[in-house]
C-alpha positions, 0 to 999 in steps of 0.5 A, spaced: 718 893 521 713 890 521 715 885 514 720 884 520 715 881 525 711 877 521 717 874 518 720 872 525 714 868 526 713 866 519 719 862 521 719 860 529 711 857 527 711 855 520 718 854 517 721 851 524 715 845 525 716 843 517 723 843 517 726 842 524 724 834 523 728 833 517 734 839 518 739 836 522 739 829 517 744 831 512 749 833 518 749 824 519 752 824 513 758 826 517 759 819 520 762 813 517 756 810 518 751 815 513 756 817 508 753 820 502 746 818 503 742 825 505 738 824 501 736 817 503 735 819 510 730 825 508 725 821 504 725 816 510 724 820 515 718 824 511 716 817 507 710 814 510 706 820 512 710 823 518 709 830 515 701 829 516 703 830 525 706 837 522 700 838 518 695 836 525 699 842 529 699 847 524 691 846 523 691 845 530 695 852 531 690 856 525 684 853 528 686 857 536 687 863 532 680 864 527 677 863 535 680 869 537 678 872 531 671 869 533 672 872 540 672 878 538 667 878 533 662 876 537 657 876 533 657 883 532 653 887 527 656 888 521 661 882 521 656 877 519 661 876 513 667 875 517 665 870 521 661 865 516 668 866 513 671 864 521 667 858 521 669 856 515 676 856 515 675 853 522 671 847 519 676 846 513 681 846 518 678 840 523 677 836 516 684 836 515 686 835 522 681 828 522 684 826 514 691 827 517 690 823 523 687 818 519 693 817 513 698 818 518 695 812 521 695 809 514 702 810 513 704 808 520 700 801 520 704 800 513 710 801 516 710 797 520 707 791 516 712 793 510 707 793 505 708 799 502 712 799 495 719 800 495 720 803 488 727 807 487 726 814 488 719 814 486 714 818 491 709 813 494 701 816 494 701 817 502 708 822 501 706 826 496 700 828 500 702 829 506 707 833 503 702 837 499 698 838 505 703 840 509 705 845 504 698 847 504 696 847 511 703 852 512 699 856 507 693 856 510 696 858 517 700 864 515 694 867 510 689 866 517 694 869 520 695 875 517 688 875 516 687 875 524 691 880 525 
């Protein structure tokens, strides 16, 4: 039962945040308008780094949990370890917190002054990282999350 538990919640604070924001986009290609372009409509909703606004709120939501792992440690003897360990893991998240939103800020000032290389299918730098670091900020908050519970 227990698999159970963290599967629903792997799903409604993991795989919901990543995905809800790009799910529906092939049901456009329903319409006349965006017949047969799914797939284009996907790359430009994550193209210019919209991915690290997911990756601020699931390092936002990591960091909540780790401080209430923190709570309860209180500086108890014996828990030195954890809570170092704690510490680190709130000060590795806050780093990906202010480098989301300073390329998200890149990726929005280069869509709106169209200077991003348009290439085809060729994933520019700014999607490719914030695809990996949401990849990794999803990791990261399901690892902290098994870890505080």
């Amino acid at each position: 039962m227990e698999w159970i538990r963290f599967a629903a919640w792997l799903f409604f604070n993991v795989a919901v945040p990543l995905l809800a924001p790009i799910a529906l986009l092939p049901l456009l290609s329903m319409s006349r308008t965006h017949q047969g372009k799914p797939r284009s409509l996907i790359r430009r909703a994550v193209q210019d780094g919209q991915l690290f606004w997911t990756v601020i709120a699931l390092c936002a939501a990591a960091c909540y949990e780790v401080a209430g792992l923190l709570s309860k440690l209180g500086g108890k003897a014996g828990h030195e370890g954890e809570e170092l360990l704690a510490w680190l893991a709130v000060s590795l998240l806050i780093i990906m917190i202010i480098g989301s939103s300073a390329l998200v800020l890149l990726g929005t000032l280069d869509a709106v002054n169209h200077t991003l290389p348009r290439h085809g299918d060729r994933l520019s730098v700014i999607m490719r990282t914030s695809i990996w670091m949401a990849a990794l900020a999803a990791i990261g908050f399901s690892i902290i999350h098994y870890w505080t519970n």
